[in-house]
MDTraj code that builds the backbone (N, CA, C; nanometers):
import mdtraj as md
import numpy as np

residues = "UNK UNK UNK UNK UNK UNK UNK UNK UNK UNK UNK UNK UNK UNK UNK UNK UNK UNK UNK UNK UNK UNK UNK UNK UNK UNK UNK UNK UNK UNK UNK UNK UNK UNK UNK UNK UNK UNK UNK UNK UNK UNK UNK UNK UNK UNK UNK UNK UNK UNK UNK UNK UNK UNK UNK UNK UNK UNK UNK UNK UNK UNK UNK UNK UNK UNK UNK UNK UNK UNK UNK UNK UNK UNK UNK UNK UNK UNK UNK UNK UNK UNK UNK UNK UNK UNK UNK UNK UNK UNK UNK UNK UNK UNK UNK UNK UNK UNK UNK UNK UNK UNK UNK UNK UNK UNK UNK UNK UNK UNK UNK UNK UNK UNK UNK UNK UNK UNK UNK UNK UNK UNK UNK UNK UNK UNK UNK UNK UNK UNK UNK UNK UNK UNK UNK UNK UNK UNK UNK UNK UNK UNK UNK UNK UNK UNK UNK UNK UNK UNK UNK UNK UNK UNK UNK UNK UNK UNK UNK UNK UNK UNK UNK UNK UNK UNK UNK UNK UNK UNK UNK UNK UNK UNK UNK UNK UNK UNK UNK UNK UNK UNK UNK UNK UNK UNK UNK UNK UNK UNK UNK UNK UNK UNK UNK UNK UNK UNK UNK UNK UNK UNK UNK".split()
xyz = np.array([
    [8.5347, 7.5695, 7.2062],
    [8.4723, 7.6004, 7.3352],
    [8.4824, 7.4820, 7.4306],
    [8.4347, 7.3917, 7.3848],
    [8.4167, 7.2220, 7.4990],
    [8.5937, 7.2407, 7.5432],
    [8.7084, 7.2151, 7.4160],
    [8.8280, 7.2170, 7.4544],
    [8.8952, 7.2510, 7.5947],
    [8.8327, 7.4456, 7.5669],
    [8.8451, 7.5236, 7.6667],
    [8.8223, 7.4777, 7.8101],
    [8.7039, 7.4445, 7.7762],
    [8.6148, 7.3645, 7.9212],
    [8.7095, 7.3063, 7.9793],
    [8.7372, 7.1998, 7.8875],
    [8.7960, 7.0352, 7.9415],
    [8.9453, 7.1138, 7.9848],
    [9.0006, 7.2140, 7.9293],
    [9.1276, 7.2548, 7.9507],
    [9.1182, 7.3196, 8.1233],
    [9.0246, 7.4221, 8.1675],
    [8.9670, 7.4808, 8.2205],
    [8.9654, 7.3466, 8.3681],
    [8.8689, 7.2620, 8.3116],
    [8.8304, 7.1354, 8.4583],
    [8.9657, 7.1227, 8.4446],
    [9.0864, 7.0832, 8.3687],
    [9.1933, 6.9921, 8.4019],
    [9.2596, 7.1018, 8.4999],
    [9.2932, 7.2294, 8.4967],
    [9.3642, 7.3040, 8.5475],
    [9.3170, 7.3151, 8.6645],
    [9.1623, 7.2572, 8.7266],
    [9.1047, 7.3323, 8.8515],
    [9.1267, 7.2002, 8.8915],
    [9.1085, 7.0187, 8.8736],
    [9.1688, 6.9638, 8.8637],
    [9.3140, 6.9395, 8.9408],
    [9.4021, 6.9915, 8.8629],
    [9.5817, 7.0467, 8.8914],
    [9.5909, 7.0667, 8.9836],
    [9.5071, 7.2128, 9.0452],
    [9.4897, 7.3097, 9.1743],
    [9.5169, 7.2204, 9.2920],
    [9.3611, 7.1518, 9.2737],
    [9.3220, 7.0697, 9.3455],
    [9.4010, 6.9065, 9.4462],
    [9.4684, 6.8835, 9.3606],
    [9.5370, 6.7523, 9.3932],
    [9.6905, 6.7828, 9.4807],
    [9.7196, 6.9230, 9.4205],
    [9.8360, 7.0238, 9.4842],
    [9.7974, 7.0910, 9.6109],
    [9.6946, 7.0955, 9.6134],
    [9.6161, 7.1540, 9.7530],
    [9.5774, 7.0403, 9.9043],
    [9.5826, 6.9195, 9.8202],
    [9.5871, 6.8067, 9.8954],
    [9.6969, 6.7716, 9.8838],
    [9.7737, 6.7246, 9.8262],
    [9.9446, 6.7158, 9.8421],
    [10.0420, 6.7637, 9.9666],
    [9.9954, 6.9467, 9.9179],
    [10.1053, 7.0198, 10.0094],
    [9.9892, 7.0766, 10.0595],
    [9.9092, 7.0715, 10.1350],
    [9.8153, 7.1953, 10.1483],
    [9.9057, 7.3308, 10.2462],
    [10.0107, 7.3217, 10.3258],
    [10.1063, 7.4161, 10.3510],
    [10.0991, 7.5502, 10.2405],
    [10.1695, 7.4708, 10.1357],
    [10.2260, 7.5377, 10.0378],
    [10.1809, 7.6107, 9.9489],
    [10.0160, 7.5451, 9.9429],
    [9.8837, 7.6217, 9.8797],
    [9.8551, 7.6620, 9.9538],
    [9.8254, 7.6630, 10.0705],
    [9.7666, 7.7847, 10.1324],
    [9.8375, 7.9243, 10.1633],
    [10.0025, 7.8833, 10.1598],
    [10.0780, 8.0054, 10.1296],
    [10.0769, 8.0940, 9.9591],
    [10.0684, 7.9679, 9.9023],
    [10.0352, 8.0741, 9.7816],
    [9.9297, 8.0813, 9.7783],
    [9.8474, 8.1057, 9.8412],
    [9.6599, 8.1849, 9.7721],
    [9.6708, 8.3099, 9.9075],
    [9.7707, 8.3157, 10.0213],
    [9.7501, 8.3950, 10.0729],
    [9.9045, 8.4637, 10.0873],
    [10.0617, 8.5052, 10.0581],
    [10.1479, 8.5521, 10.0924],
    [10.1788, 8.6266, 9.9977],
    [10.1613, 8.5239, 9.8591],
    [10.2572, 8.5561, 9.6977],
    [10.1642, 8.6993, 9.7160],
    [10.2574, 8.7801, 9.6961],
    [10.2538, 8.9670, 9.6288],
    [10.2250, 8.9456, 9.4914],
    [10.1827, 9.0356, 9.4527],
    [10.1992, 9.0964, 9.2768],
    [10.2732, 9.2464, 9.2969],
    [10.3714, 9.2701, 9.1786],
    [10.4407, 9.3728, 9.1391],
    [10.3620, 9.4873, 9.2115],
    [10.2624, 9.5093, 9.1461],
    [10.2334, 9.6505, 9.1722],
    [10.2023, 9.6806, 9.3605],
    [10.1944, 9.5434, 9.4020],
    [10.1892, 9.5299, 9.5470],
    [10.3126, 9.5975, 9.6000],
    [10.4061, 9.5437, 9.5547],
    [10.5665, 9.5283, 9.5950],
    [10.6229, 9.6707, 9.5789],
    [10.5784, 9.7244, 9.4759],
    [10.6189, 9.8827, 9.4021],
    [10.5321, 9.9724, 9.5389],
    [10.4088, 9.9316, 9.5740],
    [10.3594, 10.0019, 9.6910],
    [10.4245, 10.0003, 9.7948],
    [10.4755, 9.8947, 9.8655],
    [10.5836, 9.8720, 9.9682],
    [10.7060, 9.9335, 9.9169],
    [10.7778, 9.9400, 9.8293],
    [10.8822, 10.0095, 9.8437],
    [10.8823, 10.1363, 9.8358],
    [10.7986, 10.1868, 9.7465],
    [10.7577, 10.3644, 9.8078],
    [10.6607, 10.4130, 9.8784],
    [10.6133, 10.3662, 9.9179],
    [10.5155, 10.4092, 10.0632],
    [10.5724, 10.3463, 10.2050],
    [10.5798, 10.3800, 10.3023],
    [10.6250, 10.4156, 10.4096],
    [10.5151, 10.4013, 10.5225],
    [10.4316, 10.5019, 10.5164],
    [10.3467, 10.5655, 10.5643],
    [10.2145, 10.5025, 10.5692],
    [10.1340, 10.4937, 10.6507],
    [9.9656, 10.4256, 10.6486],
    [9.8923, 10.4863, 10.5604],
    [9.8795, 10.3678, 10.4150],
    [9.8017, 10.4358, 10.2745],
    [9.6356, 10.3783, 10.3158],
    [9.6060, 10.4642, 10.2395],
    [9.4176, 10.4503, 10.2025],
    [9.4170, 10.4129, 10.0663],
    [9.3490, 10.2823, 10.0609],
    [9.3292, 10.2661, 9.8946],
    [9.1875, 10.2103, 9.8654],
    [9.1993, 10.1328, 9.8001],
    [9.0588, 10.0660, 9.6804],
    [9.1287, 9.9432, 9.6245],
    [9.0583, 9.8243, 9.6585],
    [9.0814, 9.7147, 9.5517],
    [8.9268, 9.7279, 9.4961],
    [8.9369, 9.7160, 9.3723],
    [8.8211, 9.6653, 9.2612],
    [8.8241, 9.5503, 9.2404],
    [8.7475, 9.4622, 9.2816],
    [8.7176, 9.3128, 9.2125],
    [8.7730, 9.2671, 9.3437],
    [8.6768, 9.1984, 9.4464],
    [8.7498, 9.1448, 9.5934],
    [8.7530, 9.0112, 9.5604],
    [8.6498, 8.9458, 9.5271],
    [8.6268, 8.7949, 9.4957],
    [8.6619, 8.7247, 9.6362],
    [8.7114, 8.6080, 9.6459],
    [8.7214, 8.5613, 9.7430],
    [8.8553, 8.6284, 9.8669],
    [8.8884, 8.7676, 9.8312],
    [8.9671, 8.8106, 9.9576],
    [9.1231, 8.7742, 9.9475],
    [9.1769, 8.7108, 9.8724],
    [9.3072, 8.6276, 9.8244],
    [9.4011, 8.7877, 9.7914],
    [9.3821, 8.8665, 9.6876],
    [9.4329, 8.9782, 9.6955],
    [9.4655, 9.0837, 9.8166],
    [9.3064, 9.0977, 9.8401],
    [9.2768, 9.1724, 10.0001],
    [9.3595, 9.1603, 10.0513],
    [9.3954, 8.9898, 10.0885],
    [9.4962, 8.9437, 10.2094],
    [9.6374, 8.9963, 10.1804],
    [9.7210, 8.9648, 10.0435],
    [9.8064, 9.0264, 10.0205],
    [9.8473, 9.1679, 10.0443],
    [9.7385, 9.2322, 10.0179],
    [9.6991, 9.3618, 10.0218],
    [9.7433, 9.4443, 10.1843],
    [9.6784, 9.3779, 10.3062],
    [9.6837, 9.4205, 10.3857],
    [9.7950, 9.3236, 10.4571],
    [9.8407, 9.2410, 10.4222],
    [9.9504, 9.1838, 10.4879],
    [10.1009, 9.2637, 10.4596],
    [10.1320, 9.3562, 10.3317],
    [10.2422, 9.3387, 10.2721],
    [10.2589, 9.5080, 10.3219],
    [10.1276, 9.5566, 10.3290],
    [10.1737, 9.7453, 10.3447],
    [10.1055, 9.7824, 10.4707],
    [10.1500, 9.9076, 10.5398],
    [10.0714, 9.9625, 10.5931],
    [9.9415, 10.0260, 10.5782],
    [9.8571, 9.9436, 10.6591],
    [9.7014, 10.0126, 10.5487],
    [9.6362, 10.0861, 10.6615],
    [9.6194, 10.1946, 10.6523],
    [9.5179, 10.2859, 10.7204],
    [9.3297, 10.2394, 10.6972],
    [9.3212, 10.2225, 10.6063],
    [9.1793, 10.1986, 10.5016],
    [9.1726, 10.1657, 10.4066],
    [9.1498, 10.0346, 10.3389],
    [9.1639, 9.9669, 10.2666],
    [8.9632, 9.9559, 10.2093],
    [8.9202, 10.0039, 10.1148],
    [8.7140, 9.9604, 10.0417],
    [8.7812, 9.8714, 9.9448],
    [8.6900, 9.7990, 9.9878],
    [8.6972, 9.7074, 9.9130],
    [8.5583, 9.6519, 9.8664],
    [8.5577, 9.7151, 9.7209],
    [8.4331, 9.7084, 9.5870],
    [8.3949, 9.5872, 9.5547],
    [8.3203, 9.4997, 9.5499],
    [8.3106, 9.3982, 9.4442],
    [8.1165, 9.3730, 9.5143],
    [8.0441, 9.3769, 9.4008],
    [7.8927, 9.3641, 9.3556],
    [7.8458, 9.1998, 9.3893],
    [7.9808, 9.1296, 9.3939],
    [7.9106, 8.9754, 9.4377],
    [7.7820, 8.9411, 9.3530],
    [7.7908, 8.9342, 9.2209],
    [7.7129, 8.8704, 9.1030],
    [7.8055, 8.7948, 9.0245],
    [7.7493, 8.6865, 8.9233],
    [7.7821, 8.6663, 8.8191],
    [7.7764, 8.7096, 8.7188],
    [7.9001, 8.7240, 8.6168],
    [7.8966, 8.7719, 8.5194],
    [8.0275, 8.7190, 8.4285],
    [8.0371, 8.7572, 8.3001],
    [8.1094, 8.6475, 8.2351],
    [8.2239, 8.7383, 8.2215],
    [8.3600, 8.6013, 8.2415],
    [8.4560, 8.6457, 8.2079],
    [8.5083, 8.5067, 8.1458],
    [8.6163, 8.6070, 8.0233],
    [8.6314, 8.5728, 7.9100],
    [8.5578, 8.4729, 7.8270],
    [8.5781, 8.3547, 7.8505],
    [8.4595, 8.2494, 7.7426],
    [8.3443, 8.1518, 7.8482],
    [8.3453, 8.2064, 7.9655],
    [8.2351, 8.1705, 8.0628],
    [8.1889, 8.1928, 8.2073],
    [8.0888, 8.1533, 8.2772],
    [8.0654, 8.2247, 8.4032],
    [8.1328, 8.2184, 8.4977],
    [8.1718, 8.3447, 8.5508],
    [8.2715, 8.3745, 8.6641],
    [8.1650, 8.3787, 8.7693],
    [8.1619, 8.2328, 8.8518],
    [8.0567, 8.2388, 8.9424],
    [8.1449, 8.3029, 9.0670],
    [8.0485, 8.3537, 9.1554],
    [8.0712, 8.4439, 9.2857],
    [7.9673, 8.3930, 9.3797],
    [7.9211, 8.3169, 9.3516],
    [7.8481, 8.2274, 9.4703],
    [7.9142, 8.2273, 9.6216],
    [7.9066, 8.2704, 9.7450],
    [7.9765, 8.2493, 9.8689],
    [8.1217, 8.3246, 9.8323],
    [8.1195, 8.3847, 9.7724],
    [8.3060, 8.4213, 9.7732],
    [8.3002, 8.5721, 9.8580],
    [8.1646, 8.6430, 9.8826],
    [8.1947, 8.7641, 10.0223],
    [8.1980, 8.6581, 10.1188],
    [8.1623, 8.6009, 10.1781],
    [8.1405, 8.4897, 10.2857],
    [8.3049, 8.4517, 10.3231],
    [8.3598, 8.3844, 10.2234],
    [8.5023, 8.3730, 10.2209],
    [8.5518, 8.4889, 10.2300],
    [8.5905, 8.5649, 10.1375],
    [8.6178, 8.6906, 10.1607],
    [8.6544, 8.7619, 10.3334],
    [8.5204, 8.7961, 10.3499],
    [8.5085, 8.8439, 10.5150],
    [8.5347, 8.7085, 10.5974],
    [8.5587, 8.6163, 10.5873],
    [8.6080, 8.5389, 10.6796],
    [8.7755, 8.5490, 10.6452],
    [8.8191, 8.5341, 10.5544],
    [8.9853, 8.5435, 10.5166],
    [9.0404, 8.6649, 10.5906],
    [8.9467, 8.7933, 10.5755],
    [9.0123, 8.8828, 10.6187],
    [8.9973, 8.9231, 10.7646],
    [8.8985, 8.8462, 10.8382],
    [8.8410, 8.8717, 10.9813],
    [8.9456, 8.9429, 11.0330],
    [9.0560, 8.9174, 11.0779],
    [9.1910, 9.0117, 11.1351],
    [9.1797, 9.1094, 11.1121],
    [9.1380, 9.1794, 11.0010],
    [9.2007, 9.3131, 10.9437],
    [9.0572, 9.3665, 10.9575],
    [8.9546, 9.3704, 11.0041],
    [8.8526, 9.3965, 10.9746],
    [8.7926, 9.5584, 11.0469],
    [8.9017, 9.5636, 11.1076],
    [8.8950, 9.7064, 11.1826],
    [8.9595, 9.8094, 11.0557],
    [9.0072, 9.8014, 10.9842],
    [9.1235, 9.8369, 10.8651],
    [9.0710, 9.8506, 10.7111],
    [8.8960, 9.7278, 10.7252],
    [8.8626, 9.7474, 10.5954],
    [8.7111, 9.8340, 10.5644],
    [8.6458, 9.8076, 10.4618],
    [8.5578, 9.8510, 10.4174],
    [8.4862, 9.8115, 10.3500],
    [8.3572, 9.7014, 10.3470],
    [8.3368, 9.6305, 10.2278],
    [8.2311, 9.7371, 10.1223],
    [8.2283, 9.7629, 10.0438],
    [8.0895, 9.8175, 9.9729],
    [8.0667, 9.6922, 9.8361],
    [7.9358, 9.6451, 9.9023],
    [7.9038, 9.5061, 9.7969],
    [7.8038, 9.6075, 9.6808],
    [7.8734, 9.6923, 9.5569],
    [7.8038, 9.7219, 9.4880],
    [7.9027, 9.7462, 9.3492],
    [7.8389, 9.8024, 9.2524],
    [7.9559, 9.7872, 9.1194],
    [7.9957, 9.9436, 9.1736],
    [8.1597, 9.9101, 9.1005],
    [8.2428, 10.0209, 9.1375],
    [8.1951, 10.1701, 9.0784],
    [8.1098, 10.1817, 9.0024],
    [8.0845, 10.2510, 8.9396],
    [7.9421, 10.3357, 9.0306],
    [7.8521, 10.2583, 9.1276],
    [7.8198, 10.3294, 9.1969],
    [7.8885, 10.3665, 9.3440],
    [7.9992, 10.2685, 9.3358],
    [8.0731, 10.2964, 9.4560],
    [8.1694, 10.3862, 9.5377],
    [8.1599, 10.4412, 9.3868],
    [8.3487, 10.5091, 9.4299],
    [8.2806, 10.6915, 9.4808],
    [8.1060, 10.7317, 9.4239],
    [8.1058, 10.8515, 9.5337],
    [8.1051, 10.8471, 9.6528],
    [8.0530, 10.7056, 9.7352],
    [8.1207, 10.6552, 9.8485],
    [8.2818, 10.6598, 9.9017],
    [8.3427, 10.7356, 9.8080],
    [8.5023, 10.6512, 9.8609],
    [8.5670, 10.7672, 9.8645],
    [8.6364, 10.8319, 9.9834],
    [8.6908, 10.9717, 9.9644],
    [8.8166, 11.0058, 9.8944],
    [8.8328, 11.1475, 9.9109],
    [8.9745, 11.1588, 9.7832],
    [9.1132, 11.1309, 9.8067],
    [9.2217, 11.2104, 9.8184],
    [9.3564, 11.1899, 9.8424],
    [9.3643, 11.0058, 9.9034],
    [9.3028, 10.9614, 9.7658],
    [9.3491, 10.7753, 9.7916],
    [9.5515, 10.7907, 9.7536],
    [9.5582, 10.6914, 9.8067],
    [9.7165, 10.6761, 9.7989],
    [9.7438, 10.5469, 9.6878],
    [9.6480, 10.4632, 9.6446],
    [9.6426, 10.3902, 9.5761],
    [9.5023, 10.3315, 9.5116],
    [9.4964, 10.3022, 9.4158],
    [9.3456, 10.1895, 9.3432],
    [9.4240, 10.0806, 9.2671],
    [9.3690, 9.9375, 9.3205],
    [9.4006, 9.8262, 9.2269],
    [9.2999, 9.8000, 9.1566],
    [9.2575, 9.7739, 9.0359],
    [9.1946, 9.7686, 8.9806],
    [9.1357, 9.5940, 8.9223],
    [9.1094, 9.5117, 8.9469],
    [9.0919, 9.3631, 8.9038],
    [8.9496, 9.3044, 8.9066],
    [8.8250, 9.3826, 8.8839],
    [8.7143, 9.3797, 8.8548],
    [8.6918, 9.3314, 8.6908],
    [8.5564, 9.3785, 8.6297],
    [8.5502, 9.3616, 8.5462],
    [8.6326, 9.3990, 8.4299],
    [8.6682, 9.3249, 8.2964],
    [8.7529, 9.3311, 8.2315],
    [8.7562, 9.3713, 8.1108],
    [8.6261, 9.3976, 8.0926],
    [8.5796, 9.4676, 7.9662],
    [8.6622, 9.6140, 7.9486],
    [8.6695, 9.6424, 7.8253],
    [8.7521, 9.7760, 7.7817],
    [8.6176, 9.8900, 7.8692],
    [8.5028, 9.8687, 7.8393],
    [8.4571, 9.9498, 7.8829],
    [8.4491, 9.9874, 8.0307],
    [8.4372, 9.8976, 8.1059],
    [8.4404, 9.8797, 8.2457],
    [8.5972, 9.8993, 8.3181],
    [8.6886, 9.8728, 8.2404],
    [8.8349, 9.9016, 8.3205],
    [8.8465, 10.0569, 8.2728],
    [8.7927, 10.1085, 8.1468],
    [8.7964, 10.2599, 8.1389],
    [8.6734, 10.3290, 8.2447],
    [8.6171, 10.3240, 8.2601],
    [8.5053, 10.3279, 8.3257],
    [8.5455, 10.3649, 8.4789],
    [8.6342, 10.2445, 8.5279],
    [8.6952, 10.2235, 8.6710],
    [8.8219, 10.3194, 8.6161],
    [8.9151, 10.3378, 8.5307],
    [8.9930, 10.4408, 8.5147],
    [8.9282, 10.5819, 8.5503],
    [8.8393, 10.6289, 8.4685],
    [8.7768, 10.7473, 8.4867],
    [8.7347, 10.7919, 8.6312],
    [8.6731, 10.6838, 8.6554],
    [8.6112, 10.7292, 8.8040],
    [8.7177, 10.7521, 8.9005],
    [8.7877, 10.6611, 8.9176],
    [8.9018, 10.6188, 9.0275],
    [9.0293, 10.7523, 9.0030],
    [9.0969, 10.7545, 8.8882],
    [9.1775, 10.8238, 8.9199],
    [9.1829, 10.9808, 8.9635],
    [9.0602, 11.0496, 8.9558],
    [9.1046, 11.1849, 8.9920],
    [9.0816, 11.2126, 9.1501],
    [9.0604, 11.0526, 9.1820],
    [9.0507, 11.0410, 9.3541],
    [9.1491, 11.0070, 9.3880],
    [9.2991, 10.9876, 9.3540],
    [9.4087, 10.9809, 9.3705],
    [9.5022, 11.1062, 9.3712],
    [9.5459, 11.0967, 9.5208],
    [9.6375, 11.2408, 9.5391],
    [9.7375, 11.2173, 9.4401],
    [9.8206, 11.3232, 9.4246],
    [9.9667, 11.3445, 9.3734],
    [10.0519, 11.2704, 9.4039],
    [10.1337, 11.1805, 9.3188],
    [10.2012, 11.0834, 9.3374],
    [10.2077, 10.9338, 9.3837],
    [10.0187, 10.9638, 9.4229],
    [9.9400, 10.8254, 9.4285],
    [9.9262, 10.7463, 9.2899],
    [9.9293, 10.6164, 9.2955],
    [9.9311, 10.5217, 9.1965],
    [9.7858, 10.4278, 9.1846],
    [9.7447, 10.4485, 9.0447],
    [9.6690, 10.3634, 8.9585],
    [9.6838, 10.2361, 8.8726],
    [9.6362, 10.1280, 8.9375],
    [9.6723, 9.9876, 8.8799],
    [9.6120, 9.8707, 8.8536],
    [9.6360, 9.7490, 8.8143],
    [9.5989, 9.6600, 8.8548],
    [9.6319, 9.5350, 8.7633],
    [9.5539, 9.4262, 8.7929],
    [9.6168, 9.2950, 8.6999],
    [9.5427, 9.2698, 8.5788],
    [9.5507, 9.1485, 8.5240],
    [9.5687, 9.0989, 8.4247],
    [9.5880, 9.1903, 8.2709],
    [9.6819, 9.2131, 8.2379],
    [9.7424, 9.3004, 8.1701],
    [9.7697, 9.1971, 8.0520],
    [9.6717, 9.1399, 7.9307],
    [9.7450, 9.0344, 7.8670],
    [9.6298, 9.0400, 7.7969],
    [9.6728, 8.9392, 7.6635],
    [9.6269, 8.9545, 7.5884],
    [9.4687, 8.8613, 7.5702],
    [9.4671, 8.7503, 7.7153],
    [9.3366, 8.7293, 7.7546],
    [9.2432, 8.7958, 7.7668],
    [9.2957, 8.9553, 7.8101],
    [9.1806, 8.9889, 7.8821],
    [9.2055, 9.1130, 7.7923],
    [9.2108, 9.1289, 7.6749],
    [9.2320, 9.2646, 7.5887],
    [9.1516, 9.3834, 7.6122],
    [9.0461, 9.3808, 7.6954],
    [8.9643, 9.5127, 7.6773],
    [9.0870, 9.5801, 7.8284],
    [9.1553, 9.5016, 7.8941],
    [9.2437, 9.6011, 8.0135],
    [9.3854, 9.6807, 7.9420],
    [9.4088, 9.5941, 7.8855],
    [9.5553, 9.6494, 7.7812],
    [9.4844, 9.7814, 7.6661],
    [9.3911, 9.7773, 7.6142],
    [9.3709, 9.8839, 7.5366],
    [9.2835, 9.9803, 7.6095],
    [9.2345, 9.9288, 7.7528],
    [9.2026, 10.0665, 7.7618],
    [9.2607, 10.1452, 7.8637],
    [9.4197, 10.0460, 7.9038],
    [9.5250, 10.0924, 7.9580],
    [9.6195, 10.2310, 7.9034],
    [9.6320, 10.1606, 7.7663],
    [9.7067, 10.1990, 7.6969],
    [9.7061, 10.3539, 7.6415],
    [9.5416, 10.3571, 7.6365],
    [9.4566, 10.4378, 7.5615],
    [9.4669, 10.5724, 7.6764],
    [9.4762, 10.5132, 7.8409],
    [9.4405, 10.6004, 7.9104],
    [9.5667, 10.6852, 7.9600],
    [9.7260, 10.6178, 7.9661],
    [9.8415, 10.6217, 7.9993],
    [9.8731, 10.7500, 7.8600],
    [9.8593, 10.7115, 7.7020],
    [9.8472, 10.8093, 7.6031],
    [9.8081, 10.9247, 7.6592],
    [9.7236, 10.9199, 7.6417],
    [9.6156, 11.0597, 7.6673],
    [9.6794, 11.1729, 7.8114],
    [9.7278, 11.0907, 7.9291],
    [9.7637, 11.1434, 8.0126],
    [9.9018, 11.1819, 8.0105],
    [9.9459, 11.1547, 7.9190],
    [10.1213, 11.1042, 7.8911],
    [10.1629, 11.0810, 8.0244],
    [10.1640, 10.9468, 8.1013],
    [10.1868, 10.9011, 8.2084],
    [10.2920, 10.7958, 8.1733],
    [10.3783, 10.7481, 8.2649],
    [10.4912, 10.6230, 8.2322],
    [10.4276, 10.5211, 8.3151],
    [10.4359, 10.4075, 8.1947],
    [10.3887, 10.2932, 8.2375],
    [10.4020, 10.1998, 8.2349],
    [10.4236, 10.1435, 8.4034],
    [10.5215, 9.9979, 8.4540],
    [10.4500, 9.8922, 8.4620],
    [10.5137, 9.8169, 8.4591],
    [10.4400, 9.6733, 8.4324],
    [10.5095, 9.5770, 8.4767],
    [10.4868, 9.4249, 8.5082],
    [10.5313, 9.3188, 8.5440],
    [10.4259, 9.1832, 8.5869],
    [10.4703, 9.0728, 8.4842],
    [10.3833, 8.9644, 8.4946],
    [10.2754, 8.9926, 8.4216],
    [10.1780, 9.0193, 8.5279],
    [10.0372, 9.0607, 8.4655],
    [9.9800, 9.1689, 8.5012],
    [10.0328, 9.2439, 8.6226],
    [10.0537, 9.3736, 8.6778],
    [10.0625, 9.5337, 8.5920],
    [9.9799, 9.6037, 8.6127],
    [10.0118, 9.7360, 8.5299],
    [10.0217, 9.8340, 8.6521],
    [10.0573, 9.9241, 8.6054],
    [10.0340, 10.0957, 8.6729],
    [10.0888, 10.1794, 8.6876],
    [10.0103, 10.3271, 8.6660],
    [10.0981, 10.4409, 8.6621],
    [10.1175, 10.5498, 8.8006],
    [10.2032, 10.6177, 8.8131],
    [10.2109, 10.7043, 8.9155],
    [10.1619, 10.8237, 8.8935],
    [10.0629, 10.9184, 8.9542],
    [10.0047, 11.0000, 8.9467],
    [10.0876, 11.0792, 8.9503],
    [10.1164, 11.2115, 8.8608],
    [10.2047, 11.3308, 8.8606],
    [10.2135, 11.3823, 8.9964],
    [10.3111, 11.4602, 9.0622],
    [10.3091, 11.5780, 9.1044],
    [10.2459, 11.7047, 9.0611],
    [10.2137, 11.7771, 9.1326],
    [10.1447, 11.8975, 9.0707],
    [10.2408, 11.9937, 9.0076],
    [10.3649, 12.0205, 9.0432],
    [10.4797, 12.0569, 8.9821],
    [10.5488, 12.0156, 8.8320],
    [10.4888, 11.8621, 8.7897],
    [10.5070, 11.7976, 8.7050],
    [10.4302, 11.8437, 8.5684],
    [10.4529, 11.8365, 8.4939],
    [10.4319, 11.8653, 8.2835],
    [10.3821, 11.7699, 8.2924],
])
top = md.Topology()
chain = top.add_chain()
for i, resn in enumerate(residues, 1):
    res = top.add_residue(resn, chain, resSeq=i)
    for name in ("N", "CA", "C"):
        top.add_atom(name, md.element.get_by_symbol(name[0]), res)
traj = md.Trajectory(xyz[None], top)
């Protein structure tokens, strides 16, 4: 555990000295770099989508989010508490604060609901065109956000999100578990998951 720690400070540490170095270059990567399932949205959508990020935290996704696609309406879920992830506290102290300041631009475009996704999403209407999913990481809670989220996704709308690894094992099995069951095909990249919602024409 201490290891972890000391491994943990050295890496925030790392961040840190790179952020003063180049600060350019960090501030382009905490706000430009895409993830896959971002990129897979831009190349088949076209059109001004409505989606859902789960888990906003400090807005770093968000930004990607609404920089890379056309966004009609973008809710964006996150309860702003602490709570633990993987071997310690994932503080959220000031990170809506950041958050809604990162995204001030887009703010005609978004939606915040500061509550867990799980009371959030009868708030959130249907034919979504997308859900990222990067909230809590528990098997129970990413099935949980599976259940709720996807039957609010039109036809050919896509269900996703990150850390797909073996850190965070309760997202991979209850990925896996949920892609089975639906017999859905399922893409991946980095740390990125997600599937495409059938057509209604589709087996």
């Amino acid at each position: 555990m201490i290891r972890k720690k000391v491994l943990l400070g050295t890496l925030k540490v790392r961040h840190k000295i790179v952020e003063l170095l180049a600060p350019r270059l960090w501030k382009n990567m905490q706000t430009v770099a895409s993830r896959p399932m971002i990129d897979f949205l831009a190349y088949k959508f076209h059109q001004k989508l409505i989606g859902v990020e789960i888990g906003v935290y400090a807005g770093v996704n968000a930004l990607r989010i609404l920089s890379k696609l056309s966004i009609e309406r973008l809710y964006l879920v996150d309860p702003y508490v602490p709570y633990i992830y993987r071997d310690g506290i994932f503080v959220t102290a000031g990170k809506e604060a950041l958050a809604r300041k990162r995204l001030r631009k887009f703010e005609a475009k978004t939606t915040f609901l500061i509550e867990k996704s799980e009371d959030a999403f009868p708030k959130i209407p249907n034919n979504l065109d997308f859900v990222y999913i990067d909230g809590d990481h528990s098997y129970e809670a990413v099935k949980q956000d599976i259940q709720n989220y996807f039957p609010k996704i039109k036809p050919g709308g896509i269900i996703g999100g990150h850390d797909f690894s073996a850190e965070c094992l309760g997202v991979p099995i209850a990925v896996l578990e949920f892609v089975g069951n639906m017999n859905l095909k399922l893409y991946g990249k980095n740390l990125d998951w997600w599937v495409v919602k059938k057509e209604e024409n589709e087996s």
